[in-house]
N, C-alpha and C positions, 0 to 999 in steps of 0.2 A: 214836269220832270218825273221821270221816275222814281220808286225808291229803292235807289241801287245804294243807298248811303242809310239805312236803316237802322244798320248793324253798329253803327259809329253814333258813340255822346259827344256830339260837339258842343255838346252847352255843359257838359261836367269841367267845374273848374281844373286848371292849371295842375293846384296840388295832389287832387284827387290823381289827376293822370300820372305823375309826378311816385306818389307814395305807391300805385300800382306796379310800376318800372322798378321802382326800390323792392318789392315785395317779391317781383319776378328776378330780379337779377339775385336778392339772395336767397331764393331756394336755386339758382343753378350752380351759385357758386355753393353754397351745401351739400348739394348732390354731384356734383366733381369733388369735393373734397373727400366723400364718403366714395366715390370710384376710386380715387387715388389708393386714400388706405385701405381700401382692400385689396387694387392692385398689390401695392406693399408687402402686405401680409401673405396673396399667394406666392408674389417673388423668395419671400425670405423664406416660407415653407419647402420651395423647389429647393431653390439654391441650398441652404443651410443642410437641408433636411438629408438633400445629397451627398453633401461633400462630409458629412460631421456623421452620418449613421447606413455605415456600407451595408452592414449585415441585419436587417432589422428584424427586434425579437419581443418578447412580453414586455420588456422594459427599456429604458435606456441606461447603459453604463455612466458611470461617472464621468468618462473619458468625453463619451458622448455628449453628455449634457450641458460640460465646460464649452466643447465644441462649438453646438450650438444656441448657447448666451453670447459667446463669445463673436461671433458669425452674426447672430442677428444683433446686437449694439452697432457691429462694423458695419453693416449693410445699411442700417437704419441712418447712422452718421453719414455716409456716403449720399443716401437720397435725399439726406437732408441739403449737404452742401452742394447737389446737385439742384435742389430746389430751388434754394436761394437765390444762384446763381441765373439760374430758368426764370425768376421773378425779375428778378436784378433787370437782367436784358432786356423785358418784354416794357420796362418802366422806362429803360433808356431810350430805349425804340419810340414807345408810345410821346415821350415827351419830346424826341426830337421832331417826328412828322408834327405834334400840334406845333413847334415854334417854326419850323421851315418849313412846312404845307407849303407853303405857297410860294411858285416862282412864275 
């Protein structure tokens, strides 16, 4: 036979493979959660930054600065319950195809 299968431990136990897949799966879920909030953070800079400081100067007015806390708490809340919801779904989903996979 060849050694087309080199590259592959098939004699490394179970858990070993096991705690690998664990290992990989949370650094991706880490590094989405770290795109997310940054997505986050340029969204709330455009958006707020826009709507809350027409004229931009050395400083920001008071008017301004209510503005934008105000602006980003709301925005923040919104992707929050927008997240949730995005969670919510993708559990519902996932748990329906594992119980009716199969017809």
């Amino acid at each position: 036979m060849s050694d087309y299968s080199s590259g592959y431990n098939y004699g490394a136990p179970a858990s070993d493979l096991g705690n690998k897949k664990q290992e990989v799966m949370d650094k991706v879920r880490s590094e989405l959660a770290l795109a997310n909030a940054q997505e986050l953070i340029n969204k709330i800079n455009e958006k707020c930054y826009e709507k809350c400081v027409p004229k931009p100067g050395a400083s920001l007015s008071g008017g301004e600065q209510t503005c934008l806390s105000k602006c980003m708490d709301r925005y923040m809340e919104a992707w929050n319950v927008v997240s949730r919801a995005y969670v919510s779904r993708i559990q519902r989903e996932s748990a329906g195809q594992s119980f009716g996979g199969s017809m």
